[in-house]
C-alpha positions in Angstrom: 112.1 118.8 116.7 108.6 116.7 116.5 109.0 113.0 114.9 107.0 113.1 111.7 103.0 112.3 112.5 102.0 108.7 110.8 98.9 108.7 109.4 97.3 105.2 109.2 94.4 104.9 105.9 90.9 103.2 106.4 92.4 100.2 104.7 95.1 99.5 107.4 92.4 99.9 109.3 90.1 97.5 107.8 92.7 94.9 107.4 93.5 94.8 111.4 89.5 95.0 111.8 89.2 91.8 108.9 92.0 90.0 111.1 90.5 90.2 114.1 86.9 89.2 112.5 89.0 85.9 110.6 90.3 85.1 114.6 87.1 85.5 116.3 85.2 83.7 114.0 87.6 80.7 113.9 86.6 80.5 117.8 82.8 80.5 116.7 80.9 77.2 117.3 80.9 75.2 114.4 77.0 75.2 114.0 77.4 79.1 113.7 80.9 78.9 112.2 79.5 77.8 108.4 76.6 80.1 108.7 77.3 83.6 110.7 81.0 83.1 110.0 80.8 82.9 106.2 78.6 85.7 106.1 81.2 87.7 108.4 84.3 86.9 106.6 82.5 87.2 103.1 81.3 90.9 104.3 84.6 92.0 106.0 86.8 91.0 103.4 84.2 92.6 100.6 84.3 96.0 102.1 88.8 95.6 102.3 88.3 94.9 98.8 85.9 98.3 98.1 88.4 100.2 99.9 91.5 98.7 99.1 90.5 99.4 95.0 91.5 102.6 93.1 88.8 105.0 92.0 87.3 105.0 88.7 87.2 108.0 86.1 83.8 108.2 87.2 83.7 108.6 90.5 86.8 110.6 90.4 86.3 114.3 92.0 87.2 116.9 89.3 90.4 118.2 89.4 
């Protein structure tokens, strides 16, 4: 019998991908951490947040 297939969203996704980002931009030199880093972070974490919200009636498919 075949174990059960695990399917893994776009939002787990994006939440390993914003970890790593947070990580690596830690590491960045701090001339380019308060700069490129904010704008990293700020961008990552906005697009976990698009994803990670439910749809509106609006943008709903029809059932």
């Amino acid at each position: 019998m075949r174990a059960p297939r695990r399917e893994v969203s776009a939002v787990t996704h994006m939440y390993d991908l914003a970890l790593w980002l947070l990580s690596r931009v830690a590491d960045f030199p701090r001339n380019h951490r308060f700069t490129l880093g904010d704008r990293i972070e700020m961008r990552a974490l906005e697009a976990l947040e698009l994803l990670a919200e439910p749809p509106t009636r609006a943008t709903r498919p029809p059932c």
